[in-house]
C-alpha positions in Angstrom: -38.7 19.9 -60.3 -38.3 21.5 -63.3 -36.4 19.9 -66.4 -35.0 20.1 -69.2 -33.1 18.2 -71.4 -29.9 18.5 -69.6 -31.4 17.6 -66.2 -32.7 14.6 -67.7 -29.8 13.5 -69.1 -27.7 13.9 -65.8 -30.7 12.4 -63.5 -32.9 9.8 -65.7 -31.4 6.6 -66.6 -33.6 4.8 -68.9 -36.8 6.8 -67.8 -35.4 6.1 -63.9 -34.9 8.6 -61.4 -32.0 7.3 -59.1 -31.9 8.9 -55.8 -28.4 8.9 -53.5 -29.3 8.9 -49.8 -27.3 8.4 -46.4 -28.9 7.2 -43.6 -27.6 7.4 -40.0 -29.8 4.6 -37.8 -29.1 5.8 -34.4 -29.5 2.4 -32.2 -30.5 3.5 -28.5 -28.6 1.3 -26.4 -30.5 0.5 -22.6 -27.9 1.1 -19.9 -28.3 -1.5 -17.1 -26.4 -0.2 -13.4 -24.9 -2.6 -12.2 -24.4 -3.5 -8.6 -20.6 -3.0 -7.2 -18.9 -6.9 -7.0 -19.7 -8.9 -3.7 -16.7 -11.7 -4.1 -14.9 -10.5 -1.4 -17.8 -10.0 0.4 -18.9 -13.6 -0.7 -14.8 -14.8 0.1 -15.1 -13.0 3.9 -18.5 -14.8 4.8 -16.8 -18.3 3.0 -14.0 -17.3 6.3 -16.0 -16.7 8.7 -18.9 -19.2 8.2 -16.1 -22.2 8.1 -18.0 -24.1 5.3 -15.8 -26.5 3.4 -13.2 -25.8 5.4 -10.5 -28.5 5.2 -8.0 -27.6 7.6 -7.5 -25.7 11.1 -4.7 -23.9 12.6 -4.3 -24.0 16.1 -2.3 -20.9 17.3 -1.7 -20.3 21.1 -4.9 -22.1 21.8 -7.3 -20.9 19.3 -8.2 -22.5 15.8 -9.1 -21.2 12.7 -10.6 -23.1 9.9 -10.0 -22.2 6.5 -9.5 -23.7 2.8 -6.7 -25.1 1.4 -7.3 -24.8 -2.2 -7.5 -21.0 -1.5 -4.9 -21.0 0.6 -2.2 -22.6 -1.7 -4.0 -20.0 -4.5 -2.9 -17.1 -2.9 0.7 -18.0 -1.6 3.3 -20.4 -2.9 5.0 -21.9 0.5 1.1 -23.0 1.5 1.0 -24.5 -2.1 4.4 -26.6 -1.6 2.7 -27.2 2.2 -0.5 -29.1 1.1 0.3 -30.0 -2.0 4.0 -30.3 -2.9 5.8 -33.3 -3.4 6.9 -33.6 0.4 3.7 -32.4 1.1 1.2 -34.9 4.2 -1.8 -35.0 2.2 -3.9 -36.1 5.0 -3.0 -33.5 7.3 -5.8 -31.4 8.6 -4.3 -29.9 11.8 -1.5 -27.2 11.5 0.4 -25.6 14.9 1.3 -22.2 14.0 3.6 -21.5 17.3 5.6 -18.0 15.5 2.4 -16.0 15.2 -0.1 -14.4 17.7 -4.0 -15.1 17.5 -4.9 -11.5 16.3 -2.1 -11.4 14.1 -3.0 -15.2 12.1 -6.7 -13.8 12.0 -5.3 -10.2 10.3 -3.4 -12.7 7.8 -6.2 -14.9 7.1 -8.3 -11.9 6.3 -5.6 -10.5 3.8 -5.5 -14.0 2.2 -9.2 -14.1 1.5 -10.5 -10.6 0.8 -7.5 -9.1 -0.4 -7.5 -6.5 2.2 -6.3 -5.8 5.8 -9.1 -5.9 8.4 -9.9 -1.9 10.4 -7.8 -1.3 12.8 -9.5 2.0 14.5 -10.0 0.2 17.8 -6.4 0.0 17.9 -3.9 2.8 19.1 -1.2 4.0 17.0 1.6 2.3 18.7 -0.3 -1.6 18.9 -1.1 -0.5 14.8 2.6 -0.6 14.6 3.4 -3.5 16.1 0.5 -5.1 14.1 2.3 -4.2 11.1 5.1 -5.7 11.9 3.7 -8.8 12.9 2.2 -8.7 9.5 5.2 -7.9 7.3 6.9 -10.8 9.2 3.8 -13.2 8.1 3.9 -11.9 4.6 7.7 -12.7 4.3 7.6 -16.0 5.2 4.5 -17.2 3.3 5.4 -15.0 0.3 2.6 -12.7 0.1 4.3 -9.9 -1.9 1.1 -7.1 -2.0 0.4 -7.6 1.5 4.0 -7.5 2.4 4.3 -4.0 0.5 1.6 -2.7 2.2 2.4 -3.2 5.5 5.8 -1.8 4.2 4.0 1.8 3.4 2.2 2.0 6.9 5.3 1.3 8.8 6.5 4.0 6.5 3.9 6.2 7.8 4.7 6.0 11.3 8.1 6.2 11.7 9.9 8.6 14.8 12.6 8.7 16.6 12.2 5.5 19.2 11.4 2.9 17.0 12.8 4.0 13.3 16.2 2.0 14.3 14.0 -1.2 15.2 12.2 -1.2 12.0 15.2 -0.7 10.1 16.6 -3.7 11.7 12.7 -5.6 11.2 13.2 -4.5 7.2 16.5 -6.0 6.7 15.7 -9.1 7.9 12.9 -9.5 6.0 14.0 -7.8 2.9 11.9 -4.9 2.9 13.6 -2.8 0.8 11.3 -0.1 0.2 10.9 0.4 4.3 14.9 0.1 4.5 15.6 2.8 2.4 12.4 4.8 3.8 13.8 4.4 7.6 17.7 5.4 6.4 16.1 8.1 5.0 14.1 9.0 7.7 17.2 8.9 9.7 19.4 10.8 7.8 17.1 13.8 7.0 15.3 14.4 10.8 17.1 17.0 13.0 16.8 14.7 15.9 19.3 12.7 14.4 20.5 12.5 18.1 17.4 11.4 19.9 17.9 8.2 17.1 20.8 7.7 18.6 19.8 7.8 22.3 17.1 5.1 21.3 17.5 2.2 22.7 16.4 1.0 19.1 19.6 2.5 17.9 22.1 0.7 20.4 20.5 -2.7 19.9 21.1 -2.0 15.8 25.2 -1.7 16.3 25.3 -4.4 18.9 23.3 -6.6 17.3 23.5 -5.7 13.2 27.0 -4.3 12.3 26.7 -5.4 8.9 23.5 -2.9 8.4 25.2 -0.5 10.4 28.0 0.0 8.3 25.9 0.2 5.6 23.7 2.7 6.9 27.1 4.9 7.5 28.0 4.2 4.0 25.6 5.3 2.7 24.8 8.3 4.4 27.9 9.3 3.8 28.0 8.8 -0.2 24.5 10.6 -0.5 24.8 13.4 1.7 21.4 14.9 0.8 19.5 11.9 2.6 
């Protein structure tokens, strides 16, 4: 570089030449794939291998083992159950007499994987009624996702013969969310009179009035259901 008196005065400080850099250090980071999780794997073969398992339920003559710590985990009236303070510590062996076989094992899936079991080998009409069965199950033991869920396929497959009976099923268990999806169902179908020929339909005035006069009412305050 050329200088000259100026230079040296603006780059030489006490016969040192001070040089400004920036330096980017670009860090390569090593990407490691990592395999998809395997707890609920690991959670369905806990279920089905029976290892640990502290307590069996006997329902129409065939018993499942399971866990109770995981069990009172995942709902709140199987936490009061084992280990409220009314709760039999010693008990082992639980009677379910309000639930079918198929139906308990469906549940006991949900409460360890987190997830309904396939149903494909079922037809549409006994994957309804499963459903129900279900959303029964999930009211009484308080299992809130599971109970929504089975809300959304009942949802799915609503008609004419059975959207009265599932009406009925949703009010009694307070399933909002299917309530409002079967008034609306009802309501906005042109074969509002088939619903009423069901024998679904006649058993919902004989046997709910109250939810049949609030069906009315409301159809009638919201005439664009």
């Amino acid at each position: 570089m050329k200088t000259t008196a100026e230079k040296e005065l603006v780059y030489l400080r006490n016969d040192c030449l001070v040089i400004e850099c920036e330096v980017n250090v670009i860090k390569e980071t090593l990407e490691i794939d990592l395999p998809p999780s395997d707890l609920l794997d690991n959670l369905a073969t806990l279920l089905e291998g029976k290892k640990g398992a502290d307590v069996t339920f006997k329902v129409q003559g065939e018993v499942f083992p399971a866990h109770k710590n995981l069990l009172a985990m995942r709902s709140t009236v199987f936490d009061a159950e084992f280990y409220g303070p009314m709760a039999d510590k010693g008990a082992q062996d639980i009677t379910i007499d309000d639930m079918q076989p198929a139906v308990f094992k469906a549940f006991l899936h949900f409460i360890y994987t987190d997830s309904l079991p396939s149903m494909d080998d079922l037809e549409d009409d006994d994957k309804r009624e499963m459903f129900k069965h279900l959303l029964v199950a999930a009211d009484k033991y308080a299992m809130g996702r599971m109970k929504m869920i089975c809300e959304g396929m009942l949802c799915k497959c609503l008609d004419v013969e059975t959207v009265a009976t599932i009406l009925a099923l949703a009010d009694q268990h307070h399933g909002s969310n299917l309530k409002d999806a079967c008034i609306e169902f009802m309501f906005s179908s042109n074969k509002m009179d088939d619903v009423i020929a069901s024998q679904g339909y006649l058993h919902l005035k004989r046997s709910f009035p109250g939810l049949f006069v609030e069906m009315v009412e409301r159809s009638v305050k919201s005439p664009k259901i």
